[in-house]
TIRO-2110 file (N, C-alpha, C; in Angstrom, 1 decimal):
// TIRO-2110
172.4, 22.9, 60.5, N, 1, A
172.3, 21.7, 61.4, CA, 1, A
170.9, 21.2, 61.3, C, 1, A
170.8, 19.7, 61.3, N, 2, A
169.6, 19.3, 61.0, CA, 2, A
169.4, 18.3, 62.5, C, 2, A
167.7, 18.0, 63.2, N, 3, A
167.4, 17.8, 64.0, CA, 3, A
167.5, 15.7, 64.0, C, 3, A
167.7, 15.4, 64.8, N, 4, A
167.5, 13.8, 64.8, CA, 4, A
166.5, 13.3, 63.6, C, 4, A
165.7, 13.9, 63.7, N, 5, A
164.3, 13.2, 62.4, CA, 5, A
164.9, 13.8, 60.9, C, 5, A
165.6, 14.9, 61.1, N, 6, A
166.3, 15.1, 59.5, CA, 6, A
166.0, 16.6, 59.2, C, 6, A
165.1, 17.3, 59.9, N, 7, A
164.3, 18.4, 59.8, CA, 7, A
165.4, 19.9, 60.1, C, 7, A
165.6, 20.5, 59.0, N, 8, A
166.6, 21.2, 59.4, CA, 8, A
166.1, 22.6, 60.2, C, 8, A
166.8, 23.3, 61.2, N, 9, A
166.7, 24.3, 61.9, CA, 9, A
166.5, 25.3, 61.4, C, 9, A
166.8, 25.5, 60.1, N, 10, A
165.8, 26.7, 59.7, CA, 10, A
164.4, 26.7, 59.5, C, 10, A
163.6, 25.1, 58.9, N, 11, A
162.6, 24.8, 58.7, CA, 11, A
161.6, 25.1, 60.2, C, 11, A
162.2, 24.1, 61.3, N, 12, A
162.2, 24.5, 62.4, CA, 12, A
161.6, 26.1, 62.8, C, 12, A
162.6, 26.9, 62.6, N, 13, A
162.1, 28.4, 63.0, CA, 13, A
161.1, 29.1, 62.0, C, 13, A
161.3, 28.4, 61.2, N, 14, A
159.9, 29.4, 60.1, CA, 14, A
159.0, 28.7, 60.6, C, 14, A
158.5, 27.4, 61.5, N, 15, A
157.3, 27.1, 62.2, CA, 15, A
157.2, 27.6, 63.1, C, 15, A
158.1, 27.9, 63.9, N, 16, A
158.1, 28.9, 65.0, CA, 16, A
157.4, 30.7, 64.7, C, 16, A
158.0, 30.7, 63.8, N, 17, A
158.0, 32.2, 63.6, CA, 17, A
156.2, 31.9, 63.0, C, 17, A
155.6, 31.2, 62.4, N, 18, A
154.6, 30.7, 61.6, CA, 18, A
153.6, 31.0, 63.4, C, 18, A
153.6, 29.8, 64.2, N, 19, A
153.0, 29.8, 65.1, CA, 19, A
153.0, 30.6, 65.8, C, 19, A
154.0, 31.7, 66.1, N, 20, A
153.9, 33.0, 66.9, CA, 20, A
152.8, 33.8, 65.6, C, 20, A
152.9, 34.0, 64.6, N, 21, A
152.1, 35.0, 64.3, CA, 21, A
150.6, 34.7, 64.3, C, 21, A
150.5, 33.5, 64.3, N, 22, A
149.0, 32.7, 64.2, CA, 22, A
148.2, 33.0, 65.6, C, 22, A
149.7, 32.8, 66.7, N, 23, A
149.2, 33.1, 68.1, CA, 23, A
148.5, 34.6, 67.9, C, 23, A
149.4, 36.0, 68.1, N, 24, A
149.0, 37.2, 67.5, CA, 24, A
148.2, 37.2, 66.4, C, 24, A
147.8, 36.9, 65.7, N, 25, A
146.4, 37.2, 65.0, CA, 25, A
145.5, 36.8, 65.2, C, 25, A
145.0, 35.5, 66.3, N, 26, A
144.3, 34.8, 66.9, CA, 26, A
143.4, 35.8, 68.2, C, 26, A
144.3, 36.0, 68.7, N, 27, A
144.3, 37.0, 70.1, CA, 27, A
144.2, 38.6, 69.6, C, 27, A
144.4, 38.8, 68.2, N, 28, A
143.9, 40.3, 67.8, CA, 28, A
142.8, 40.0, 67.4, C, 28, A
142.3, 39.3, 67.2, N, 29, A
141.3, 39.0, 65.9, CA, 29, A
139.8, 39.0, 67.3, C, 29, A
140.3, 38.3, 69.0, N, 30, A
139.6, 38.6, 70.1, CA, 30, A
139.1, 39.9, 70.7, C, 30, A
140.4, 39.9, 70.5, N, 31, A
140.6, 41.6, 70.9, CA, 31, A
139.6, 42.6, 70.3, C, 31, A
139.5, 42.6, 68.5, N, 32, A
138.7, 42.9, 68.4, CA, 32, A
137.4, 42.8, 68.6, C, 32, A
137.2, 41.7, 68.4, N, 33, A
135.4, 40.8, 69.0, CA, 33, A
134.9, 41.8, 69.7, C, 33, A
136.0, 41.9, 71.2, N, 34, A
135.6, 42.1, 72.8, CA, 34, A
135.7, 44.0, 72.6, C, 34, A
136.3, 44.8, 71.5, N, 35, A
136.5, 45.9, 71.2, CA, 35, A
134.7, 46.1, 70.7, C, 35, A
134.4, 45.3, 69.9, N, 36, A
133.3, 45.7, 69.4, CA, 36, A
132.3, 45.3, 70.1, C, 36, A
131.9, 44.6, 70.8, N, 37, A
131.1, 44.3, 71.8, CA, 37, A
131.2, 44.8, 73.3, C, 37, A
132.4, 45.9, 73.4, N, 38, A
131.9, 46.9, 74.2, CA, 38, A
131.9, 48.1, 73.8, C, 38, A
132.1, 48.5, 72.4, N, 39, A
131.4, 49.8, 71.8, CA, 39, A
130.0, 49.9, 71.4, C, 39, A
129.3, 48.5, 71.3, N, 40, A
128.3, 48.2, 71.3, CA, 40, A
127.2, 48.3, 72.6, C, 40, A
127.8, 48.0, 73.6, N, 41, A
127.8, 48.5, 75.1, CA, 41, A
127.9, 49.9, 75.3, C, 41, A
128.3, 50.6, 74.9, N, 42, A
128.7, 51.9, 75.3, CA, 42, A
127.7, 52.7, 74.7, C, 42, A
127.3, 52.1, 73.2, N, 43, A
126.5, 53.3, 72.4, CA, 43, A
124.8, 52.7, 73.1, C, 43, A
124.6, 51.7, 73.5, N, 44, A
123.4, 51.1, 74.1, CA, 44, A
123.1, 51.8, 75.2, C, 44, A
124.5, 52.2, 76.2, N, 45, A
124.4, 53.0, 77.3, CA, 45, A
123.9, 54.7, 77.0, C, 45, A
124.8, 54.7, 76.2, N, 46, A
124.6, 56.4, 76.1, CA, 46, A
122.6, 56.5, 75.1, C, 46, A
122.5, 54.9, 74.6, N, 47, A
121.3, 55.9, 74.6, CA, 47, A
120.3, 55.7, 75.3, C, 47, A
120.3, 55.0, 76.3, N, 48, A
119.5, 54.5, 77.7, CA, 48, A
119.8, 56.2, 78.4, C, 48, A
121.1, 56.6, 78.5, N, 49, A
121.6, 58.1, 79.1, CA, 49, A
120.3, 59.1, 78.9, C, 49, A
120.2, 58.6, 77.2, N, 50, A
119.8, 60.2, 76.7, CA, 50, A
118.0, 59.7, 76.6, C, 50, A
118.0, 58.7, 76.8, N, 51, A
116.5, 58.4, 77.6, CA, 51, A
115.8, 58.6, 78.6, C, 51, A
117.0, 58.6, 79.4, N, 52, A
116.7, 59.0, 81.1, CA, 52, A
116.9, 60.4, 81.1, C, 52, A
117.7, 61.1, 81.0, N, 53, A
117.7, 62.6, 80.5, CA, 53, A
116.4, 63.0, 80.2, C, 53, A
115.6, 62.7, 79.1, N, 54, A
114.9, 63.3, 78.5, CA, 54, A
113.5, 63.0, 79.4, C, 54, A
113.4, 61.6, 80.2, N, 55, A
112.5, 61.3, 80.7, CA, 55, A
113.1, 62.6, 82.6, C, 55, A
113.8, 62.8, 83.2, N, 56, A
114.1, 63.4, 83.8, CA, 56, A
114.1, 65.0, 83.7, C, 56, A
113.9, 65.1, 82.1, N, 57, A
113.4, 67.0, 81.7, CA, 57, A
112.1, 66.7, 82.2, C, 57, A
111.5, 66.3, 81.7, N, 58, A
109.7, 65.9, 81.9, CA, 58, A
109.4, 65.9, 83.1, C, 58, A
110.3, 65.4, 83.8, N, 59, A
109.6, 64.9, 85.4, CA, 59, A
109.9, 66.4, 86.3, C, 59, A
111.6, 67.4, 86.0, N, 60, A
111.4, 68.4, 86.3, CA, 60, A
110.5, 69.2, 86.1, C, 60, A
110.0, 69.5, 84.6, N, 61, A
109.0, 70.7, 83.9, CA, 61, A
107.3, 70.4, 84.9, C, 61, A
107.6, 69.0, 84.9, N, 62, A
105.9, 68.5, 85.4, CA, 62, A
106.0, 69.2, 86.5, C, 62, A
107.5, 68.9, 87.7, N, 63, A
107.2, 69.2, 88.9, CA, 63, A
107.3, 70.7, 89.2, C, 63, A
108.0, 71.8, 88.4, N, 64, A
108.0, 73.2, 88.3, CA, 64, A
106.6, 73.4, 87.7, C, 64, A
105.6, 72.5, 87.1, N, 65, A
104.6, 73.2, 86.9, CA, 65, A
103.3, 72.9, 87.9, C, 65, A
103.8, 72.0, 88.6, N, 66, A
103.1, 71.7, 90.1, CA, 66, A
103.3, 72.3, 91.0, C, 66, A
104.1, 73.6, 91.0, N, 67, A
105.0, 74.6, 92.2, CA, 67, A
105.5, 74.2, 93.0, C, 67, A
106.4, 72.9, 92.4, N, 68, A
107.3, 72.5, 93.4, CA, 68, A
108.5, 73.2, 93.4, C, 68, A
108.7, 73.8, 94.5, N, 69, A
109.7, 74.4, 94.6, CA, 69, A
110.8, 74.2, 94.3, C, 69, A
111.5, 75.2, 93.3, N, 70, A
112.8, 74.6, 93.0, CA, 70, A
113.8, 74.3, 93.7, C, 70, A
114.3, 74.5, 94.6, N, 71, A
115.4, 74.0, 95.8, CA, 71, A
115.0, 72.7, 96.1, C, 71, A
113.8, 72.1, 95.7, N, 72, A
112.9, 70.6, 96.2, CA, 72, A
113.0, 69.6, 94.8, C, 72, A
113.4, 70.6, 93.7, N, 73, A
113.4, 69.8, 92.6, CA, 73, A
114.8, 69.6, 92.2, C, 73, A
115.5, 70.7, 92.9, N, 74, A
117.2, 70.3, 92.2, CA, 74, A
117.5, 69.0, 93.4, C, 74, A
117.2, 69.0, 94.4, N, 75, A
118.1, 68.2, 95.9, CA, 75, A
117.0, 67.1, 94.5, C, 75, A
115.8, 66.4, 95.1, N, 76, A
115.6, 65.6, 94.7, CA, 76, A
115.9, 65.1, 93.1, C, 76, A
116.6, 65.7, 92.2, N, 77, A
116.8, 64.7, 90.9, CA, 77, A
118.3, 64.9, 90.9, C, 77, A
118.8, 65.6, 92.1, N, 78, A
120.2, 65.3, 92.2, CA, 78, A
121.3, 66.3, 91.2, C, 78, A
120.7, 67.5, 90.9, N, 79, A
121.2, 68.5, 89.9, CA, 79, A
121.6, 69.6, 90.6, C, 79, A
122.7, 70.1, 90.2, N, 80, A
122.7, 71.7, 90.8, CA, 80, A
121.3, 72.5, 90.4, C, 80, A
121.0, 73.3, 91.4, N, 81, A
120.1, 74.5, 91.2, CA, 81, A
120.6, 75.2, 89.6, C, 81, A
121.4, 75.5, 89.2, N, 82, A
122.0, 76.5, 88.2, CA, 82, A
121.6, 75.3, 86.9, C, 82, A
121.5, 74.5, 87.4, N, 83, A
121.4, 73.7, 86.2, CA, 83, A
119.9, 72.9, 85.6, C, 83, A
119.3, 73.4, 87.2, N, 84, A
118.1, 73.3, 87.2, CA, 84, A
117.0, 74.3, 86.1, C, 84, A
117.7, 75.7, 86.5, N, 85, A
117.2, 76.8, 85.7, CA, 85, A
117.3, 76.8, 84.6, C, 85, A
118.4, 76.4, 84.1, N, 86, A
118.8, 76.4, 82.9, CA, 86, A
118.1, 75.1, 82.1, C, 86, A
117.6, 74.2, 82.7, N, 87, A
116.7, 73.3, 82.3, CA, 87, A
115.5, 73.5, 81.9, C, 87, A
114.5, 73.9, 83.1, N, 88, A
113.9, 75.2, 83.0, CA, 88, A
113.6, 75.6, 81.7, C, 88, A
114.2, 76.6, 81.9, N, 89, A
114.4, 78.3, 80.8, CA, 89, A
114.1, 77.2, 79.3, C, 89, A
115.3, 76.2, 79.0, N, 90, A
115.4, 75.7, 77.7, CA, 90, A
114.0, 75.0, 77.6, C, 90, A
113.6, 74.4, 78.6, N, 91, A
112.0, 73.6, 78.6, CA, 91, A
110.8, 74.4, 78.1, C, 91, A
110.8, 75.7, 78.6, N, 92, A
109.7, 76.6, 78.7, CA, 92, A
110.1, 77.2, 77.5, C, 92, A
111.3, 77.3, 77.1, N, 93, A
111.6, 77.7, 75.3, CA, 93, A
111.2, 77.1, 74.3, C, 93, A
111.5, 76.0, 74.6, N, 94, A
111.2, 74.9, 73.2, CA, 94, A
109.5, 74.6, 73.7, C, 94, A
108.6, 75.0, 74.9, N, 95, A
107.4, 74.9, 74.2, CA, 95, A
106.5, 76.4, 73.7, C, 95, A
107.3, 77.7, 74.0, N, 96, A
106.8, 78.0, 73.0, CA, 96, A
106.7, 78.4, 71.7, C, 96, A
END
């Protein structure tokens, strides 16, 4: 069957079928963009993480060597005690 202008219905659906996939590879092709530009987010975060971390070993070791008490240094940086020590122990290892 062909359309009023002459254009037959198969022609028809191969533009159809044409435009759907243009649609989908358009909107993947976003997808990715917005994939990579929040893995790019994520590895910026994690190393801001491991900045703060490392700036927050320092600020423990300073204040254990100020005799701040430990029960005063886990509540304030927000750590368990157990994990305090073990912070500790690894700090006082790696400087000797």
């Amino acid at each position: 069957m062909t359309q009023p202008d002459g254009t037959p219905d198969e022609v028809l659906q191969l533009r159809s079928a044409r435009a759907k996939l243009e649609r989908i590879k358009t909107e993947l092709k976003e997808a990715r963009e917005e994939q990579a530009r929040i893995e790019d987010k994520v590895n910026d975060l994690l190393a801001q993480q491991r900045e703060a971390r490392e700036e927050r070993k320092d600020a423990v070791l300073a204040a254990d060597a100020a005799k701040i008490p430990r029960l005063t240094i886990s509540k304030e940086v927000g750590m368990q005690r157990s994990n305090v020590y073990k912070l500790l122990e690894d700090g006082s290892a790696s400087d000797s």
